[in-house]
C-alpha positions as CSV (number, residue, x, y, z in Angstrom):
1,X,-1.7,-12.5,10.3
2,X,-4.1,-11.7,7.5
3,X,-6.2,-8.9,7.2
4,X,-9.6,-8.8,6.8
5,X,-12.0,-6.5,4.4
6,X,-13.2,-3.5,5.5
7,X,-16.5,-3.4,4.0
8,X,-19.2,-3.9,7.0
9,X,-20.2,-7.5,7.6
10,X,-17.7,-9.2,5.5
11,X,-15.2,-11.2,6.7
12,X,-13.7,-12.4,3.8
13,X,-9.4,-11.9,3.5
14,X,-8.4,-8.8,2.1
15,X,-6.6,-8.8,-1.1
16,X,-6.6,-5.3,-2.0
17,X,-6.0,-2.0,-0.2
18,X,-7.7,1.4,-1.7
19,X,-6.1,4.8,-1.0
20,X,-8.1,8.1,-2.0
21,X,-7.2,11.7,-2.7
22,X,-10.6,13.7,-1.8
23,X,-9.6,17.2,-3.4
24,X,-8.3,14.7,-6.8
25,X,-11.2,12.8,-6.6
26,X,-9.2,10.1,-7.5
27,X,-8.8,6.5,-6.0
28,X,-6.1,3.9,-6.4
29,X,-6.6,0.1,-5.7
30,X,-3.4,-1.4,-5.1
31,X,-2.2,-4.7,-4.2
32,X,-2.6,-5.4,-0.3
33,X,-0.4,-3.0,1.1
34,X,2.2,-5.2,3.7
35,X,1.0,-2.8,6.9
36,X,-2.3,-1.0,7.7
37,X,-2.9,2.3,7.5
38,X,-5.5,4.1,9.3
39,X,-6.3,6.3,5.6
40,X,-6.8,3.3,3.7
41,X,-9.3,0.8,3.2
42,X,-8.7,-3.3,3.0
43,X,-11.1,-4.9,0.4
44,X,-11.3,-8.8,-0.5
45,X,-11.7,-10.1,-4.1
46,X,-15.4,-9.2,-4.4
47,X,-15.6,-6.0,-3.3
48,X,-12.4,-5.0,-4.8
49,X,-14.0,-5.6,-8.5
50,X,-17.3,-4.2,-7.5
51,X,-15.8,-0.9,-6.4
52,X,-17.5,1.9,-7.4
53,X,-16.4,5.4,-6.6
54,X,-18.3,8.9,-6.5
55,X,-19.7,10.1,-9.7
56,X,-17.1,12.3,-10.9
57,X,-14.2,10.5,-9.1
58,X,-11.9,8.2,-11.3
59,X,-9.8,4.9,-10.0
60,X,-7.6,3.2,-11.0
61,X,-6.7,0.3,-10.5
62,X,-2.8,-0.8,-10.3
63,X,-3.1,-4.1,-9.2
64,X,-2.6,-4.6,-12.6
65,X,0.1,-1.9,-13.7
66,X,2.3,-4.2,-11.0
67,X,1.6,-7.3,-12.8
68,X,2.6,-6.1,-16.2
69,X,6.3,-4.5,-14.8
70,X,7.2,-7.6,-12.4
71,X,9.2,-9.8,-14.6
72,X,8.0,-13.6,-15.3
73,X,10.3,-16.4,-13.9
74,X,11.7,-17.8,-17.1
75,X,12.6,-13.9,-18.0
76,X,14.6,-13.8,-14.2
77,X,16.0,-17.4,-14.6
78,X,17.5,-16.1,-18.1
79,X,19.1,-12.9,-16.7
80,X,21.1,-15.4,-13.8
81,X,22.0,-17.8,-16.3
82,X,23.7,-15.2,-18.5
C-alpha cells in the first residue's frame, strides 16, 4: 500500500519522510521510510523540494547522501564476477 503526503489537501504519493529534532532545530528528509511513524511526516515530490523549515532551523537532506554510498549495478556485477 502507498502512502500518501501529509501536507493538507494533497493527495499526491509520498516519496519522502521528514523527521525533526525541536531542541536541534534540525530537520532531516530522508528517503520514504518503509513504516509510518506517528513523529514523522510523509511528503511527495513537490513538497519535499519546496520544504522550508523555521528560520534558524537547518535540514538536510539525505535522500541524496543515500544515493552517493549505494553502489551502481556495473560496480555490484564486478564484485560477483571477481
Amino acid at each position: 500500500m502507498t502512502r500518501q503526503c501529509a501536507r493538507p489537501g494533497c493527495a499526491h504519493q509520498a516519496v519522502a519522510t521528514l523527521e525533526y529534532d525541536y531542541r536541534g532545530q534540525t530537520g532531516w528528509l530522508h528517503r520514504l521510510s518503509p513504516e509510518p511513524h506517528p513523529m514523522t511526516h510523509d511528503l511527495c515530490p513537490d513538497h519535499a523540494a519546496r520544504l522550508s523549515l523555521p528560520r534558524g532551523w537547518r535540514l538536510e537532506d539525505l535522500r541524496m547522501v543515500a544515493s552517493l554510498v549505494q553502489p551502481r549495478p556495473a560496480e555490484v556485477a564486478g564484485q560477483i564476477a571477481s
